[in-house]
Residue frames as qw, qx, qy, qz and C-alpha x, y, z in Angstrom:
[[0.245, 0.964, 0.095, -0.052, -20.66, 5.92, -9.51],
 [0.595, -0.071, 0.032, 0.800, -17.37, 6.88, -11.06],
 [0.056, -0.950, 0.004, 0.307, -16.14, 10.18, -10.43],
 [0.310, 0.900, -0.305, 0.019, -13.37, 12.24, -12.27],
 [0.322, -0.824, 0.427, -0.189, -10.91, 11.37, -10.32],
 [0.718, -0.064, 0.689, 0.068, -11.27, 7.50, -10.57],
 [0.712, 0.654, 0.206, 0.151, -11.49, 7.71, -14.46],
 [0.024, 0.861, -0.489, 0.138, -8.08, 9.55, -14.15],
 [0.357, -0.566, 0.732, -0.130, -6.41, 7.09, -11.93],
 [0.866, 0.329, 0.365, -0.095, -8.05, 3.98, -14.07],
 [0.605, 0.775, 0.012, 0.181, -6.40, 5.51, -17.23],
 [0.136, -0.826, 0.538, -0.095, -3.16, 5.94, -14.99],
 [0.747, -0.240, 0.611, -0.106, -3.17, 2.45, -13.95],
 [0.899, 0.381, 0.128, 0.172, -3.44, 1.11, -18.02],
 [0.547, 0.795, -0.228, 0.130, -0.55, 3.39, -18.98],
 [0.233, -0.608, 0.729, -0.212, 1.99, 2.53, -15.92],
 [0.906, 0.021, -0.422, -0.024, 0.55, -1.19, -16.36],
 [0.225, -0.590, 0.725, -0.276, 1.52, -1.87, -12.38],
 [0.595, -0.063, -0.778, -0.190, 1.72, -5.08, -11.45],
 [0.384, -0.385, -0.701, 0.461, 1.43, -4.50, -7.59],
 [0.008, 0.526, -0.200, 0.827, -0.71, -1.49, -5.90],
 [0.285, -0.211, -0.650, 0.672, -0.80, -0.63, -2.54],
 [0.328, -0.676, -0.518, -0.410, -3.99, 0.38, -1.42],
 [0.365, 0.051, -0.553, 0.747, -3.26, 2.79, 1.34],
 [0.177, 0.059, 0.224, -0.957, -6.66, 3.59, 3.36],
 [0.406, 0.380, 0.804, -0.210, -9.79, 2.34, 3.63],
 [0.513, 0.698, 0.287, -0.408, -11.20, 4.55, 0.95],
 [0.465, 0.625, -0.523, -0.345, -8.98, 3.57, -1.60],
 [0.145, 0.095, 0.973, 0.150, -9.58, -0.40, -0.97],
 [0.509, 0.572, 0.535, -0.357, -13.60, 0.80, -0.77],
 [0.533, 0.723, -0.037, -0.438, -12.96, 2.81, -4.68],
 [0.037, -0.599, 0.773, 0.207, -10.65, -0.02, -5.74],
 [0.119, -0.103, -0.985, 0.070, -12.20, -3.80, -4.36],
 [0.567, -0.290, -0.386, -0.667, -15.23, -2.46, -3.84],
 [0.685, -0.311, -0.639, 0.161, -14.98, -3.94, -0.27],
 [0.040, -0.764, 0.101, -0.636, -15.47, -2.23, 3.33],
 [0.798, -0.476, -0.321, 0.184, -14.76, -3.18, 6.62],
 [0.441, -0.875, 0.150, 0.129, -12.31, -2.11, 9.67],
 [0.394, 0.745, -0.528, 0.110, -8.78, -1.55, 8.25],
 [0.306, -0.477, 0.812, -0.137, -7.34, -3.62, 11.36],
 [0.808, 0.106, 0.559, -0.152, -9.02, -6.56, 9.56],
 [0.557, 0.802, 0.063, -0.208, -8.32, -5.28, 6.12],
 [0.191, 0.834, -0.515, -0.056, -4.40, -4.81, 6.05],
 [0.563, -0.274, 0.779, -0.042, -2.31, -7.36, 4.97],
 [0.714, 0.467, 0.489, -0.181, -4.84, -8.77, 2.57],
 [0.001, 0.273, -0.660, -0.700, -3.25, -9.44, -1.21],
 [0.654, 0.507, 0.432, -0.358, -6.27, -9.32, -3.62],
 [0.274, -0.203, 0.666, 0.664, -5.95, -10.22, -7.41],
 [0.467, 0.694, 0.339, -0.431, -7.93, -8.50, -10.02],
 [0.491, 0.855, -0.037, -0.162, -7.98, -7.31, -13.49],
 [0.831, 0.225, -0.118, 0.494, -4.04, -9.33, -13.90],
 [0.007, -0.601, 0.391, -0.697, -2.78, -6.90, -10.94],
 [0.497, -0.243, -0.674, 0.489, -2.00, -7.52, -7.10],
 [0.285, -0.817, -0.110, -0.488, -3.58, -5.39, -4.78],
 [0.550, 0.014, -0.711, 0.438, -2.05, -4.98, -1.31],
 [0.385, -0.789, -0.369, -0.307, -4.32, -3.52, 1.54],
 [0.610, -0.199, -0.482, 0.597, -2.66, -1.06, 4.58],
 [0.236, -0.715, -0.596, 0.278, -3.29, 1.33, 6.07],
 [0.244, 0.926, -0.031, 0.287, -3.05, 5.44, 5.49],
 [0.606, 0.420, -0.254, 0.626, 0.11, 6.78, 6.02],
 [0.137, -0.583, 0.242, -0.764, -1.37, 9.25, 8.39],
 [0.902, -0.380, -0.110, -0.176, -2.92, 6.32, 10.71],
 [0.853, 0.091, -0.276, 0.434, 1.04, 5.10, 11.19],
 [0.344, 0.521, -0.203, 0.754, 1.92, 8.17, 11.84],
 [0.341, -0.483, 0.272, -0.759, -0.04, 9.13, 14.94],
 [0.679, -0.441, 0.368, -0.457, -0.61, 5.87, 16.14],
 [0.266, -0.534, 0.800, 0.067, 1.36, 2.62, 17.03],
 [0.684, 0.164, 0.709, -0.059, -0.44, -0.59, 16.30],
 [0.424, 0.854, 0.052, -0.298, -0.98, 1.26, 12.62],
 [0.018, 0.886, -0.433, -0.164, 2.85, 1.82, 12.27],
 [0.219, -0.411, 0.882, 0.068, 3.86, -1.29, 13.10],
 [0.761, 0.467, 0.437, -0.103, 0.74, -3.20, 10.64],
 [0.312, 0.906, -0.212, -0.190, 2.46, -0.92, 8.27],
 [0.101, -0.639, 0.750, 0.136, 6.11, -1.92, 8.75],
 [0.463, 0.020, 0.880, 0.107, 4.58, -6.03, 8.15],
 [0.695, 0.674, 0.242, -0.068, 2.26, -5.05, 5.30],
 [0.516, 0.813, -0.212, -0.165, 5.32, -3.87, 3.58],
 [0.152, -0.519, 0.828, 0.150, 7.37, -6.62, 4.31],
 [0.659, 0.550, 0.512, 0.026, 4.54, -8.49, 2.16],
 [0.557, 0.791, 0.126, -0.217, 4.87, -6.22, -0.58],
 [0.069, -0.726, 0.655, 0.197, 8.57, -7.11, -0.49],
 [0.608, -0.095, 0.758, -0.217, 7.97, -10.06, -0.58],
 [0.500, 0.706, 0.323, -0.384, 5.60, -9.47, -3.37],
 [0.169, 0.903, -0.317, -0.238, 8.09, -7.47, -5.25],
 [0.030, 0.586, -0.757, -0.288, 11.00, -10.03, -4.93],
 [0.667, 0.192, 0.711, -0.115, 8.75, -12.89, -5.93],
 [0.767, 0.526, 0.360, -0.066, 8.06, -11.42, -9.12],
 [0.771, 0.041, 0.050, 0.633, 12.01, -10.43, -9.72],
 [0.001, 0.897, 0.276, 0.346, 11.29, -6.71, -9.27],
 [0.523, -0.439, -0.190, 0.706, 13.78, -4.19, -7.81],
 [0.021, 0.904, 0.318, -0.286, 13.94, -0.69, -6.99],
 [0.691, 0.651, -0.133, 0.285, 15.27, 1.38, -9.30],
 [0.842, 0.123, -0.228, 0.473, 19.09, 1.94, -9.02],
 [0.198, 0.211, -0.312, 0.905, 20.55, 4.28, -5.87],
 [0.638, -0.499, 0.068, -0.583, 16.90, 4.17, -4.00],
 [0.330, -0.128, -0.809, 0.469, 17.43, 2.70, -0.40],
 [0.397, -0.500, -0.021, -0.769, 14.17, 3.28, 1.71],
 [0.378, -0.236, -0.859, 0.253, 13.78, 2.10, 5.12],
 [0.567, -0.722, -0.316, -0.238, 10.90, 2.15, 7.79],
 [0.475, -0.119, -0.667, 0.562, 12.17, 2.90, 10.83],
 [0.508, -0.468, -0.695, -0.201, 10.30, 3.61, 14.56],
 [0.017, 0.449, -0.571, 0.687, 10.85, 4.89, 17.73],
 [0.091, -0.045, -0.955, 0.277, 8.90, 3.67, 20.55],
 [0.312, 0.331, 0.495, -0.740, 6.62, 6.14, 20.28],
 [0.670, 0.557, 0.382, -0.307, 3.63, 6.55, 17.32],
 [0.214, 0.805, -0.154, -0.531, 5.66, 7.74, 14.97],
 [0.800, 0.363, 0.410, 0.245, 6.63, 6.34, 11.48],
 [0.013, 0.829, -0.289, -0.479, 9.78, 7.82, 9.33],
 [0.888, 0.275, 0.315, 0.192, 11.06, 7.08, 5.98],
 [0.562, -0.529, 0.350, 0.531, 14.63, 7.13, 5.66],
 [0.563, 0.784, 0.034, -0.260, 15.47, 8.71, 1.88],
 [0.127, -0.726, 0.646, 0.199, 18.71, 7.15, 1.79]]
């Protein structure tokens, strides 16, 4: 069944024409890939579809409150770098974002 919402973000996807999205949450790989399972099995995973990369990790809000999350997080997106500088892609000019941790759950992202 599409819903509103996905017929929106479909019709986002032709006009930005990404080549890489990050799938952040099980329920946006399930209304994406059409695929379910436990996220700790999920992230990580680069899927190719429709002449786009998918990259699978977890919600933001999973990193945030708990560790193993945070740090899946911090290596899924050193794939999507990865990703990024494979196909010659850089961010745009004067953005500097970094992950950084403490020891405890918590996940921050540096705007500098």
């Amino acid at each position: 069944m599409m819903t509103c919402r996905r017929q929106y973000l479909d019709g986002q996807l032709e006009r930005v024409d990404p080549e890489v999205v990050v799938l952040m949450g099980a329920a946006a790989v399930r209304q994406m890939l059409g695929e379910s399972g436990r996220m700790a099995e999920l992230h990580g995973q680069v899927h190719r579809r429709d002449g786009r990369v998918y990259l699978v990790t977890y919600h933001p809000a999973a990193g945030m409150r708990f560790p193993h999350p945070g740090e899946a997080i911090r290596r899924d997106f050193d794939v999507l770098a990865q990703l990024m500088d494979a196909r010659g892609a850089r961010p745009p000019r004067g953005t500097r974002v970094a992950l950084r941790g403490s020891t405890k759950s918590s996940m921050n992202v540096d705007p500098r």
